[in-house]
Legacy VTK file of the C-alpha trace (Angstrom):
# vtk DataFile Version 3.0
C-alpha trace
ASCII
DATASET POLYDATA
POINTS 118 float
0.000 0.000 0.000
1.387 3.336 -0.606
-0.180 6.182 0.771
0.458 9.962 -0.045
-1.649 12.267 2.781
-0.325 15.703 1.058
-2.562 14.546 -1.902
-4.652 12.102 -0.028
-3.689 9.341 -2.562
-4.050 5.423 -1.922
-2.637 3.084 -4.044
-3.472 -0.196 -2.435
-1.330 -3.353 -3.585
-2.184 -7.250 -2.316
0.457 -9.847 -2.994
-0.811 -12.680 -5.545
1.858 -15.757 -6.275
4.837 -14.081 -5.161
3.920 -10.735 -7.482
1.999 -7.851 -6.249
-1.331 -6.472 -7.788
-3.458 -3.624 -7.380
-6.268 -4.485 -4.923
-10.020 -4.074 -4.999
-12.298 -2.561 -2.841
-15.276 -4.420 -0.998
-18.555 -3.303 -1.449
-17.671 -0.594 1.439
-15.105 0.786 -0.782
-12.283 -0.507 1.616
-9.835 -2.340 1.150
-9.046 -6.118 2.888
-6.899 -7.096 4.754
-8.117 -11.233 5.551
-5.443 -12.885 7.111
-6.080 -9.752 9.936
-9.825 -9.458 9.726
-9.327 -5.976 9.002
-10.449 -3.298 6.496
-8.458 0.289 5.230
-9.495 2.706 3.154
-9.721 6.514 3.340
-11.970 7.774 5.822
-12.971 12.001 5.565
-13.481 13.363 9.050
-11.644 15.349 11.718
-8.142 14.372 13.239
-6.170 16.044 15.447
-7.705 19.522 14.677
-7.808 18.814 10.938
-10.549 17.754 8.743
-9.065 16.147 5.727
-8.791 12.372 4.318
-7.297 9.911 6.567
-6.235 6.461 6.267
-8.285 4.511 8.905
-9.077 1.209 9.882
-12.028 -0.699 9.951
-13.122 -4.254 11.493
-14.596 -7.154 9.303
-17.501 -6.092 9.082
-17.191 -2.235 8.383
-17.016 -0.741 12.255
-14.620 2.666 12.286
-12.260 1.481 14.481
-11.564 4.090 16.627
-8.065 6.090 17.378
-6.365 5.693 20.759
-7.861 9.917 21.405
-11.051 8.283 19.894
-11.258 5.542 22.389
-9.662 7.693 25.177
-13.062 10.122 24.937
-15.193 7.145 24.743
-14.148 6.056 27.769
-14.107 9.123 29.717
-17.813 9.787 28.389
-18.793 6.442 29.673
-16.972 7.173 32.930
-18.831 10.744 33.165
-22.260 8.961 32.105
-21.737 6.537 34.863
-20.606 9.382 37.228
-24.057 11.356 36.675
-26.174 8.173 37.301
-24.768 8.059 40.854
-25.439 11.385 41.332
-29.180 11.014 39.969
-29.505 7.471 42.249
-27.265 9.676 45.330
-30.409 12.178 45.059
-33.229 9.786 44.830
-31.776 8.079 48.206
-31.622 11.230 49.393
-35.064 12.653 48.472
-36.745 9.248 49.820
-34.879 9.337 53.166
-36.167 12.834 53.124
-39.677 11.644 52.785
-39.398 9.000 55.394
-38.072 11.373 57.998
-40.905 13.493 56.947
-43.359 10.545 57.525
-42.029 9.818 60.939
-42.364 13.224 62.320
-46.125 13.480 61.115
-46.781 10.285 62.686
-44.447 11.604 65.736
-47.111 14.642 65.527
-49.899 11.901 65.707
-48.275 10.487 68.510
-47.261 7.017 67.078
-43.615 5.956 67.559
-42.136 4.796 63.916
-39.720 2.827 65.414
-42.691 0.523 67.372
-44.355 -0.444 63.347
-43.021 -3.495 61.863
LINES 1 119
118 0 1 2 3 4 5 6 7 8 9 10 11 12 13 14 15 16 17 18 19 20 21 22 23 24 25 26 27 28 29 30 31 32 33 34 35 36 37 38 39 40 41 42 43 44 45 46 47 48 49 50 51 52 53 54 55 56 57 58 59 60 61 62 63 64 65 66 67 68 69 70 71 72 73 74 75 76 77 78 79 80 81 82 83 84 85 86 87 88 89 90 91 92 93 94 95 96 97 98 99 100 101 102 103 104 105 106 107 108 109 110 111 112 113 114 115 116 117
């Protein structure tokens, strides 16, 4: 494979008998690599600040797979989503021990001891 980013130029080769020929794309319009269960090809989106042509991988059966910043904001999303439902289930405890203290006083008011009921 020889690829020129300056003019965003892939020339994709695949070795046949001992003499290389120019590969074909898959019906994705990548490029296979079998013996890896792998896919490349030129992918248009933004990379490190720039938004150009890039040569990317893909799995078997046409996932983006992602770069290591890619996968490194995946995670800490995840981590962040995970972080905010504790919070939400940290304020729900909080709101229903809230409204059992609330409970106890009015029947404290009515003169029944919570801590007697079963």
């Amino acid at each position: 494979m020889i690829w020129d980013p300056w003019r965003n130029v892939l020339d994709p080769y695949v070795l046949v008998e001992s003499r290389y020929q120019s590969a074909k794309t898959n019906e994705r319009g990548h490029y296979a690599i079998d013996i890896l269960g792998l896919e490349y090809g030129l992918w248009l989106g933004e990379w490190m600040g720039n938004t150009r042509q890039w040569l990317r991988f893909w799995d078997s059966e046409g996932k983006l797979l992602p770069t290591p910043d890619e996968r490194f904001q995946q995670e800490r999303l995840g981590v962040e989503q995970i972080q905010r439902q504790m919070e939400q289930e940290r304020l729900r405890a909080a709101r229903a021990e809230a409204e059992k203290r609330k409970a106890f006083d009015k029947l404290r008011e009515l003169g029944i001891d919570p801590e007697t009921l079963n």
